[in-house]
C-alpha positions as a Markdown table, in Angstrom:
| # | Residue | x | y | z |
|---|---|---|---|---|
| 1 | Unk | 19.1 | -31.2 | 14.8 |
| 2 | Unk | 21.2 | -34.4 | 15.5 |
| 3 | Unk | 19.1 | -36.5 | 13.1 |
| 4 | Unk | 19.9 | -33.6 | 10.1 |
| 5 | Unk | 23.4 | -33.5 | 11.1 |
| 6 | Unk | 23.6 | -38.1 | 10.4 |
| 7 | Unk | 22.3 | -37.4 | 7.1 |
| 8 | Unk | 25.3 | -35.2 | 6.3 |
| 9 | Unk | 28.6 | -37.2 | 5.2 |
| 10 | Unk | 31.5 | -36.4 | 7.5 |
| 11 | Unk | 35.4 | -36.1 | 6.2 |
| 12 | Unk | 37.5 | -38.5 | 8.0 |
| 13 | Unk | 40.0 | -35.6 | 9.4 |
| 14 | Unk | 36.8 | -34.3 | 11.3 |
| 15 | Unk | 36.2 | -30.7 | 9.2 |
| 16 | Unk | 35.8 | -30.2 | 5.4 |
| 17 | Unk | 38.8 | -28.2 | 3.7 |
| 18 | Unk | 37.5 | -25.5 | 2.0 |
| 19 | Unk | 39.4 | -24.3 | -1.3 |
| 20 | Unk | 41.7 | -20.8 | -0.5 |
| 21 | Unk | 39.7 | -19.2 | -3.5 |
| 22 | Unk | 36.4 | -19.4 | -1.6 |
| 23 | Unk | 38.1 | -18.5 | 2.0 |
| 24 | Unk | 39.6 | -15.0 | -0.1 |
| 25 | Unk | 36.3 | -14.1 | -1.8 |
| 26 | Unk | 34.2 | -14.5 | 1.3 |
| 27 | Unk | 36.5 | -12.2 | 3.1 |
| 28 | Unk | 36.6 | -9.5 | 0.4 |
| 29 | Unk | 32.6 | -10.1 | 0.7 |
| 30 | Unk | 32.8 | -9.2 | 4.4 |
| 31 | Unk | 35.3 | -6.7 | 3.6 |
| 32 | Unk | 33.0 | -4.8 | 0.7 |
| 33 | Unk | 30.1 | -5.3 | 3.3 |
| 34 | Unk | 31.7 | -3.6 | 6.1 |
| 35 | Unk | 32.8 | -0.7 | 3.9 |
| 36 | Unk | 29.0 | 0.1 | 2.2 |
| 37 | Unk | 27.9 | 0.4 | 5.5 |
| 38 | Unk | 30.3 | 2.4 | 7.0 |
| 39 | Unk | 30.4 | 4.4 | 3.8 |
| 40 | Unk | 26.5 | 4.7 | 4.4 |
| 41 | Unk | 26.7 | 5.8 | 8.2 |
| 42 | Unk | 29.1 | 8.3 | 7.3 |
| 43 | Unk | 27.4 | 9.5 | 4.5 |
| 44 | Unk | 23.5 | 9.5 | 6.5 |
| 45 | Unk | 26.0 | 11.3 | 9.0 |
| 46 | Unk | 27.2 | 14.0 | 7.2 |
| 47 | Unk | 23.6 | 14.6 | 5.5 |
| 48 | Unk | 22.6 | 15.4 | 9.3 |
| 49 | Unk | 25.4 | 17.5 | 10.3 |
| 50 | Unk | 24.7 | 19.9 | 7.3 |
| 51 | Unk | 20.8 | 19.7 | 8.2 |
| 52 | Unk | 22.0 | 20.7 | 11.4 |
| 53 | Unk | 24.5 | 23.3 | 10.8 |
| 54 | Unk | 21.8 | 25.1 | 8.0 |
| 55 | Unk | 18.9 | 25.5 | 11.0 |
| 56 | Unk | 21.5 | 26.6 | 13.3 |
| 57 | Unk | 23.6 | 28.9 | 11.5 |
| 58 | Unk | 21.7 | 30.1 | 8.3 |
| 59 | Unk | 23.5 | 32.0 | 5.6 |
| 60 | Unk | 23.3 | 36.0 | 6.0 |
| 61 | Unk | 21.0 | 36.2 | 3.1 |
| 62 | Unk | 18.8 | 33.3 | 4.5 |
| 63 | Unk | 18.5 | 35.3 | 8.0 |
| 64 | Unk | 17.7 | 38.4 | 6.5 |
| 65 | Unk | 15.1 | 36.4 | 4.8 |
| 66 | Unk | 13.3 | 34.8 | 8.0 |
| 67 | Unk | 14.1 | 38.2 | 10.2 |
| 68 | Unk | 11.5 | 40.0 | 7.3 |
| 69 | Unk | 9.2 | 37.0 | 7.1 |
| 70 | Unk | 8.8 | 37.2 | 10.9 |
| 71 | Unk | 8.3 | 40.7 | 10.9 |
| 72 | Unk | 5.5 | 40.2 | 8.2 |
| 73 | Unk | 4.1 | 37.9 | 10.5 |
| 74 | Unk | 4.3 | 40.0 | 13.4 |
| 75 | Unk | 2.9 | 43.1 | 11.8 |
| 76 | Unk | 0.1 | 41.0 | 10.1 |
| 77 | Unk | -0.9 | 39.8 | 13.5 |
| 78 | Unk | -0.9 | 43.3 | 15.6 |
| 79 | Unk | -3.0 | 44.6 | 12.6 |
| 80 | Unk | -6.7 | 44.7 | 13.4 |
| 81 | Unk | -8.9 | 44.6 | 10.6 |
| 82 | Unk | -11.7 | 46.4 | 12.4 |
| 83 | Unk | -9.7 | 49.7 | 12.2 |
| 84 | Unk | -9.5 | 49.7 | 8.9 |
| 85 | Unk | -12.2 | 49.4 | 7.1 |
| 86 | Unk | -11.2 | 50.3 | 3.3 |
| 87 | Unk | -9.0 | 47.1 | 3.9 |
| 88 | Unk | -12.0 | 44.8 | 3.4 |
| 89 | Unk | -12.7 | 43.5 | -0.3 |
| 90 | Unk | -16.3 | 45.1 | -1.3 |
| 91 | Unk | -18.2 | 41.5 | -0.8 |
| 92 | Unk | -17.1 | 41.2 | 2.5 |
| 93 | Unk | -18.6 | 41.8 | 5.4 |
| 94 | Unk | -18.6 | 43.6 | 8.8 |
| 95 | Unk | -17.0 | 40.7 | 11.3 |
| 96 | Unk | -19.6 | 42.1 | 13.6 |
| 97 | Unk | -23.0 | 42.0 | 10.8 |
| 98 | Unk | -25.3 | 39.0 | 12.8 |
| 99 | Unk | -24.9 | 41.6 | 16.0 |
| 100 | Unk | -27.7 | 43.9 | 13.7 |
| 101 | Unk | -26.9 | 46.8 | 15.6 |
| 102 | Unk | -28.0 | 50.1 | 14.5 |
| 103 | Unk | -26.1 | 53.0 | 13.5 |
């Protein structure tokens, strides 16, 4: 590193003045930086909270909605198809037909 830094040519008041222009646009740079991101974190934020808030606290319409989906579900299980047999579709067969027991 100390043979790079020979190469370079060194100012005789020990640091290089840099022009006021390029010290104001580097710090709106930083500036414009700082705000995306913090614009982005709020924003990735937000877009949880609402994620959140819509699992935990659905709309009435929306709960009505799961409450008769889960009752389908429930009902669909507790249903046994063996009970009913006009249920099946006319190809299908018994669940029990490789048993081959008689009437």
């Amino acid at each position: 590193m100390h043979a790079l830094l020979a190469f370079l040519p060194r100012p005789e008041g020990g640091t290089t003045k840099v022009p006021r222009e390029w010290v104001e646009a580097s710090d709106w740079f930083v500036l414009f930086t700082l705000g995306t991101l913090f614009f982005l974190l709020g924003a990735f934020a937000m877009w949880a909270w609402l994620i959140w808030r819509r699992t935990t606290k659905p709309e009435p319409h929306v709960k009505l909605l799961m409450e008769l989906e889960e009752e389908s579900a429930t009902e669909a299980r507790t249903t046994n198809p063996e009970e009913e047999p006009g249920s099946r579709a006319p190809w299908e067969q018994a669940p029990d037909w490789w048993k081959k027991v008689d009437p």
